[in-house]
C-alpha positions in Angstrom: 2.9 10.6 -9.9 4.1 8.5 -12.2 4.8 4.8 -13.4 7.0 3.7 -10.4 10.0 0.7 -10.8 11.5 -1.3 -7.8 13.8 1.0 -6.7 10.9 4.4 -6.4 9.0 2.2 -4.9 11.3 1.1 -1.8 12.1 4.6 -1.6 8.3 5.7 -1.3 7.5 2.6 0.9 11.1 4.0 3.6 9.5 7.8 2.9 5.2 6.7 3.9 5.5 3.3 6.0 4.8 3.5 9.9 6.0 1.5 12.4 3.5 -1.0 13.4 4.5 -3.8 15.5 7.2 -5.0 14.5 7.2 -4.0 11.1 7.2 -1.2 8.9 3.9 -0.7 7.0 1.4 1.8 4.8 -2.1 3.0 6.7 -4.4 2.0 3.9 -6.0 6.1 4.4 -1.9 6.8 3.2 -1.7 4.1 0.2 -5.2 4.9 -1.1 -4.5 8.8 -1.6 -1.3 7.8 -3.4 -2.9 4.9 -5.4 -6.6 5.2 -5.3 -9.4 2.6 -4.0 -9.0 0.1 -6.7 -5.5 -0.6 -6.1 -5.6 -1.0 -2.6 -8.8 -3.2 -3.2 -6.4 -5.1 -5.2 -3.9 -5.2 -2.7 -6.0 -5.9 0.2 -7.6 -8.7 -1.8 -8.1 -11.6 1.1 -6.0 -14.8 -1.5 -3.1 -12.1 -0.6 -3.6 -11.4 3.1 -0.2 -8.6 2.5 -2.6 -6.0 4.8 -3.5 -6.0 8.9 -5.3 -4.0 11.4 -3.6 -3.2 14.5 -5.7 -1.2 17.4 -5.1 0.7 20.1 -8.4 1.3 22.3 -11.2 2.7 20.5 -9.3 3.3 16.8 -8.1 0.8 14.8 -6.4 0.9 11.7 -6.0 -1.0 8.4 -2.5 -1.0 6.9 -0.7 -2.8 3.8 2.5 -4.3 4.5 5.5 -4.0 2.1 4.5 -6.7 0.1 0.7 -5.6 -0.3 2.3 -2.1 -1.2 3.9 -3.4 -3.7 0.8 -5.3 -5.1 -1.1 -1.9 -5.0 1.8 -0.1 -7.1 1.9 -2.4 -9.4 -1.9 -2.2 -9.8 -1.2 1.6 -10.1 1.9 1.3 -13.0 -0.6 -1.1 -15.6 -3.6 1.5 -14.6 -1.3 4.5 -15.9 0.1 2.6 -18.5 -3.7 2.0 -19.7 -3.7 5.6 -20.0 -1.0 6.2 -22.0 
């Protein structure tokens, strides 16, 4: 994948994002597979507090929400532009 803008990145975010809630969000398994660990470390950084956990008995899971998505693209686009 590469170098997202605003408008690829709604439309990945309507594509991936589960309904948890009352909102629409990204399982963190989900955003690092498309981003990688370091940009969901990003995202998930706790000054940002854009991800959750939401549990139902014995499993819970860690999400992003739209706007701690769109922190962990944009960590994603400046990686890939490092590359180029």
């Amino acid at each position: 994948m590469g170098i997202l803008n605003k408008l690829q990145a709604d439309e990945l975010f309507r594509c991936e994002a589960i309904l948890i809630g009352r909102d629409d969000v990204l399982p963190v398994s989900k955003a690092v597979a498309l981003f990688g660990e370091k940009a969901v470390s990003f995202a998930k950084d706790k000054e940002f507090k854009h991800w959750g956990a939401f549990g139902v008995g014995d499993f819970t899971t860690d999400y992003l929400n739209y706007t701690g998505f769109l922190a962990a693209v944009s960590y994603y686009n400046v990686e890939q532009m490092k590359v180029r």
